[in-house]
C-alpha positions in Angstrom: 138.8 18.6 0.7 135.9 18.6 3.0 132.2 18.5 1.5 131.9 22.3 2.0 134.9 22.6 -0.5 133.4 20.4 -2.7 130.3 21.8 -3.3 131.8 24.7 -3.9 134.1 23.4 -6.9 133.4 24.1 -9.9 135.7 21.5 -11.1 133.8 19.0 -8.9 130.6 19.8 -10.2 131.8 19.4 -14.1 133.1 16.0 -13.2 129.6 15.0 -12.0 128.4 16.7 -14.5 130.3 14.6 -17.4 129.7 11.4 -14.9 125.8 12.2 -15.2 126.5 12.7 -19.4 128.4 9.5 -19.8 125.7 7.6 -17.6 122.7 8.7 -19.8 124.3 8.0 -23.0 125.0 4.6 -21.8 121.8 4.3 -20.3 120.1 5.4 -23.2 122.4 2.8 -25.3 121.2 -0.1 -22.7 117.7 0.7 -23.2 117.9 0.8 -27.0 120.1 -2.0 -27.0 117.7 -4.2 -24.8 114.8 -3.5 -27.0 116.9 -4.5 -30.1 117.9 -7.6 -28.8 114.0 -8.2 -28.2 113.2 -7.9 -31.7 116.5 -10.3 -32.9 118.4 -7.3 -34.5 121.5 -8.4 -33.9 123.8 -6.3 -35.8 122.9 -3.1 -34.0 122.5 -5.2 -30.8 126.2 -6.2 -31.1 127.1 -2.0 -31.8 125.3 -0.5 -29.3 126.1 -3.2 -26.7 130.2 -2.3 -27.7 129.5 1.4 -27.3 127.7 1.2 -24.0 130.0 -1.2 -22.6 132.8 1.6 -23.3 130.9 4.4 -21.7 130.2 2.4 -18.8 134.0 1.9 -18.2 135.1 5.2 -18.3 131.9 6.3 -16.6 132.4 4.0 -13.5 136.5 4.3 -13.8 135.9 8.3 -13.1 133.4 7.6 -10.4 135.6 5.0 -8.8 138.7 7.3 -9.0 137.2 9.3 -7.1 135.0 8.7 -4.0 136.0 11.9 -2.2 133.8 13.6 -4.5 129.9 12.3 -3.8 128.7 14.7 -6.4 129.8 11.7 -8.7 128.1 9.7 -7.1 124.8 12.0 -7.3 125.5 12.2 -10.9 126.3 8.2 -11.7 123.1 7.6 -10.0 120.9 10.6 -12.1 122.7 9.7 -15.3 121.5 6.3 -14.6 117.4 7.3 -14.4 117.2 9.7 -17.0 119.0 7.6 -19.5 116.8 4.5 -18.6 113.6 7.3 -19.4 114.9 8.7 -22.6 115.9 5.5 -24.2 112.3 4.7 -23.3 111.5 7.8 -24.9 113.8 7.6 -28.4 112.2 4.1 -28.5 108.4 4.9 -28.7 109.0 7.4 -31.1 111.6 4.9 -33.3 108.9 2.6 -33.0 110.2 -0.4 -34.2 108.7 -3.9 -35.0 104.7 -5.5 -35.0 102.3 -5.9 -32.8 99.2 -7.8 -32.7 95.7 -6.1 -32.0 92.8 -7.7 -30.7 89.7 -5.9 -31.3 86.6 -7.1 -29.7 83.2 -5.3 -31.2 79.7 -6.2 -30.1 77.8 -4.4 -32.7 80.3 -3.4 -35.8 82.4 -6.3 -36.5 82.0 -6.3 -40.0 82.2 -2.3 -40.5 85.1 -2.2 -38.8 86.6 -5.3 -40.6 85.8 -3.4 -43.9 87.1 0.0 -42.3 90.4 -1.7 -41.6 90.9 -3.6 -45.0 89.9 0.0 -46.8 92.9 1.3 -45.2 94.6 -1.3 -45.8 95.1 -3.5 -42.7 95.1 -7.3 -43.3 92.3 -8.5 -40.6 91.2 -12.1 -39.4 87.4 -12.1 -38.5 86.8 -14.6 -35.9 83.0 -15.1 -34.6 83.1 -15.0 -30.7 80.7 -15.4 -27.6 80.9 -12.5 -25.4 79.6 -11.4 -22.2 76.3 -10.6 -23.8 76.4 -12.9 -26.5 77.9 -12.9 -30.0 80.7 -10.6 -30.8 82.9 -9.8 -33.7 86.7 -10.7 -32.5 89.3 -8.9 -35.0 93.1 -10.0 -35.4 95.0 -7.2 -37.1 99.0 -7.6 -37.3 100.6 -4.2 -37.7 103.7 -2.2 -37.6 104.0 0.1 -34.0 104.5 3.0 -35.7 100.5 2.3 -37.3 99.1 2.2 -33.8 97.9 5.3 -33.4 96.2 5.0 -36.7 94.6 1.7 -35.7 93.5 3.4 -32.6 91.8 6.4 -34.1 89.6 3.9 -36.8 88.9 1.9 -34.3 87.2 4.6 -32.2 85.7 6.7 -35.4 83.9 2.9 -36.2 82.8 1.5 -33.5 83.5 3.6 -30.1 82.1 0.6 -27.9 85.2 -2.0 -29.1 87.8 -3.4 -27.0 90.9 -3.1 -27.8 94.1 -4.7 -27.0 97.7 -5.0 -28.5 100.8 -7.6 -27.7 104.3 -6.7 -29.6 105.3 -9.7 -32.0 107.8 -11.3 -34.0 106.6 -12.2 -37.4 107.7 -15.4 -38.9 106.6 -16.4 -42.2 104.3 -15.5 -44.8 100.9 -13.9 -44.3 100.1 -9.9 -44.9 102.3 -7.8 -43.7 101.5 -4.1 -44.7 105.2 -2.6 -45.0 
């Protein structure tokens, strides 16, 4: 078949079709997967890593089996981005595990450490020397999925605060709202 024939075929274009499928499934798997393992859930890390691992094969098998067809290859390569973004995507909104904010407040440290406690946040007040002098430096450890709450208090109390947020693995003890 030349490349005229191929593009032409609709059999060749469902086989890049089910390549670019199989790719974003085990793509999307990958991603999850990868994120899992980040957070030490090994259990689902094992079961995803066993179901992408099979997609891949038969993903790669049909693009390997054949070459002739460089729709397949189009769609190995497609199924790999867009599985890579929606894995991304699934995991934001899964929004597993803590993270760690830092809130910085020149003014309303103690407002916005009361603020956060009301809603029931545990929060470490630590006194700090800013830029401009003293400051209010806030620890809160949270779930992700209470970020966007976190967020939106912070900016109702005190719209001047600095914010930032690192993703953590709890150890031991402490408060945990959960």
């Amino acid at each position: 078949m030349n490349w005229l024939e191929i593009l032409l075929s609709p059999a060749a274009w469902l086989a890049a079709l089910g390549i670019f499928a199989l790719r974003v499934a085990d793509m999307t798997f990958d991603t999850l997967r990868v994120l899992f393992v980040m957070r030490g859930r090994k259990a689902i890390s094992w079961g995803m890593g066993f179901i992408q691992s099979v997609i891949f094969v038969v993903a790669i098998s049909s693009v390997l089996g054949n070459l002739d067809n460089p729709l397949n290859i189009i769609g190995y390569a497609a199924g790999f981005a867009t599985g890579n973004v929606i894995g991304m995507i699934i995991e934001e909104r899964l929004a597993i595990g803590h993270v760690q904010a830092q809130i910085v407040s020149p003014r309303r440290g103690v407002l916005l450490a009361n603020a956060l406690r009301q809603a029931g946040f545990g929060v470490t007040e630590i006194p700090a020397r800013g830029k401009d002098g003293m400051v209010s430096m806030l620890s809160v450890s949270i779930l992700r999925k209470d970020t966007g709450r976190i967020e939106q208090l912070v900016h109702e109390t005190d719209p001047e605060a600095f914010v930032t947020i690192e993703e953590v693995r709890p150890m031991r003890r402490g408060f945990w709202r959960g």
